[in-house]
C-alpha positions as CSV (number, residue, x, y, z in Angstrom):
1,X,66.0,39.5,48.8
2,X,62.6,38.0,48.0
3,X,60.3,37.8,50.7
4,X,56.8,37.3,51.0
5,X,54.8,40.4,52.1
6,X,53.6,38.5,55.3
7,X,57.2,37.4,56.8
8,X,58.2,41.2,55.5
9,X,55.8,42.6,57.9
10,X,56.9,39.8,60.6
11,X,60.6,41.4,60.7
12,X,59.4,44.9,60.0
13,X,57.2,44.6,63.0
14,X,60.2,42.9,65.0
15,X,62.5,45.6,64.0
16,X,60.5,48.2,65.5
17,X,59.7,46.4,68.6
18,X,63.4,45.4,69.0
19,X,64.7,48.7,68.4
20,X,61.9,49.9,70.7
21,X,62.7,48.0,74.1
22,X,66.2,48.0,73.4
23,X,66.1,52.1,73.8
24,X,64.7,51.8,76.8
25,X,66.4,49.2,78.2
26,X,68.6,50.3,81.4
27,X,71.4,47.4,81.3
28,X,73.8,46.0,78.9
29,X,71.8,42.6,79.9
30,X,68.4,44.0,78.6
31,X,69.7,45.4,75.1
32,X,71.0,41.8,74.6
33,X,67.5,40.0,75.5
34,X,65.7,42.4,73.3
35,X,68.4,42.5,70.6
36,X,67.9,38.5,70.5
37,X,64.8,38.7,69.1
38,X,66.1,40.0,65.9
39,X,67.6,36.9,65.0
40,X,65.5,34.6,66.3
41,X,62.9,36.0,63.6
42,X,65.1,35.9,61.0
43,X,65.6,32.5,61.8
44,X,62.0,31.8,61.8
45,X,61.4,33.0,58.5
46,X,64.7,31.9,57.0
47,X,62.9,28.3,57.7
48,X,59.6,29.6,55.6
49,X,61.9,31.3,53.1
50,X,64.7,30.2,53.0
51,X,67.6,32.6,51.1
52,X,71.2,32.5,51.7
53,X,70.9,36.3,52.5
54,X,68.6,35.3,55.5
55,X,71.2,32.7,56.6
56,X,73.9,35.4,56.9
57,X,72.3,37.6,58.4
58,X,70.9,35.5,61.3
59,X,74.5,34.0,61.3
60,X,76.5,37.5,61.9
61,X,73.4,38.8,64.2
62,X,73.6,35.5,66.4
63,X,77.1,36.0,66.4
64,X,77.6,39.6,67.4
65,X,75.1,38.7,70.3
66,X,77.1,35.7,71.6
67,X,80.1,37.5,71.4
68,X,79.0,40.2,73.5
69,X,77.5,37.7,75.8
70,X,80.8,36.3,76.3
71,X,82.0,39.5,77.1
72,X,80.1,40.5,79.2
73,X,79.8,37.3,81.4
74,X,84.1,37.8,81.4
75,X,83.5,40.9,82.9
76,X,81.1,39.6,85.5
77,X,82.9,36.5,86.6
78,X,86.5,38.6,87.3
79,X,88.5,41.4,86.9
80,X,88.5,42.8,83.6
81,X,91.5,43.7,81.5
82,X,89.2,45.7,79.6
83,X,85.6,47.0,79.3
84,X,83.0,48.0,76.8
85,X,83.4,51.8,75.6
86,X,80.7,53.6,77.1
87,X,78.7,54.1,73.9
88,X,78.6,50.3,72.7
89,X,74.9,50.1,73.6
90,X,74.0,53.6,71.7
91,X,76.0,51.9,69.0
92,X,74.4,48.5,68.4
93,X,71.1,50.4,68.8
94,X,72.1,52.5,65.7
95,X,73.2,49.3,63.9
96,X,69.9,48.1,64.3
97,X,68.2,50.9,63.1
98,X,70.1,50.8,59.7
99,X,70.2,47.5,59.2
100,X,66.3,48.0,59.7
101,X,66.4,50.7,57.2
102,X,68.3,49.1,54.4
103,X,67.5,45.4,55.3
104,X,65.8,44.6,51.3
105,X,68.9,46.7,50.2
106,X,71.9,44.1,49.6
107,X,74.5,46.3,49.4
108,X,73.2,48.0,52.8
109,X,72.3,45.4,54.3
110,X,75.6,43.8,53.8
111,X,77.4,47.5,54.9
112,X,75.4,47.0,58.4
113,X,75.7,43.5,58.6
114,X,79.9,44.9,58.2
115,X,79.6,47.0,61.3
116,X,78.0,44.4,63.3
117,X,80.9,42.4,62.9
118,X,83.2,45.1,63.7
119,X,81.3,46.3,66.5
120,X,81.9,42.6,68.2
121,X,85.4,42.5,67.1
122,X,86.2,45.7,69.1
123,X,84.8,43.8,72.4
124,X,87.5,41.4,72.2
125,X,91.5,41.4,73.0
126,X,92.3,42.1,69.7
127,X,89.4,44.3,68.5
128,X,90.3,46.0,71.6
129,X,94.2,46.7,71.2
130,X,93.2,48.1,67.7
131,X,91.0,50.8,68.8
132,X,93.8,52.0,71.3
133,X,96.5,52.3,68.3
134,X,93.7,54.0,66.4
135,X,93.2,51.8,63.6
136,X,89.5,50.4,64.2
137,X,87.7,54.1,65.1
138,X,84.4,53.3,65.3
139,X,84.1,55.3,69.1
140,X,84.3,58.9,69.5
141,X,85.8,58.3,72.8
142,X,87.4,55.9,74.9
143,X,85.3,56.3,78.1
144,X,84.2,52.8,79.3
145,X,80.6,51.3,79.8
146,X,80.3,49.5,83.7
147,X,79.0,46.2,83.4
148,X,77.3,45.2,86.9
């Protein structure tokens, strides 16, 4: 992906404060505010520069947030069916640091970009129903994450 070295810096320097706050972030809620901002840059420089390597990336990182938006406000607003595993956060956090790491790398960035989209798969019925049979394993365990 070409990028000029300023809007380069601009995501390098989002990436680190992202991963940052997100880290120490105490609720589901909080990861998703900070995690937000990762897309909204890419947005911001996809309109300086634009690339359609920009486009899917803010595309699948707006979409994994929304997803686990949804989620999570289904969890909030009644009883849930199911819940997050209880290292989903420690997950998207290490999604983010390797999508920071190989982000000018296509083939890693698209690997990453892969996870994501896994990640917010397994939050849903379906996602869900194929972690229990085994098939989607990206959890060690099946202990589940409280949403309040």
């Amino acid at each position: 992906m070409k990028l000029s070295q300023t809007n380069k810096q601009l995501l390098t320097d989002e990436f680190t404060f992202v991963i940052n706050k997100m880290e120490l972030s105490k609720t589901p809620d909080q990861i998703l505010y900070y995690f937000s901002g990762l897309y909204g840059m890419v947005l911001r420089v996809l309109n300086i520069e634009y690339s359609d390597e920009l486009l899917l990336t803010h595309f699948i990182l707006e979409k994994t947030h929304k997803d686990i938006t949804g989620r999570i406000h289904a969890i909030k607003t009644g009883p849930p069916v199911m819940l997050f595993p209880e290292n989903f956060a420690p997950k998207l956090i290490e999604y983010t640091k390797e999508l920071k790491t190989g982000f000018y790398n296509s083939k890693q960035r698209i690997d990453v970009l892969n996870k994501f989209v896994v990640l917010a798969f397994s939050i849903t019925g379906n996602g869900n129903y194929l972690i229990e049979k085994g098939i989607i394993n990206i959890f060690s365990d099946k202990k589940q994450l409280k949403i309040k």
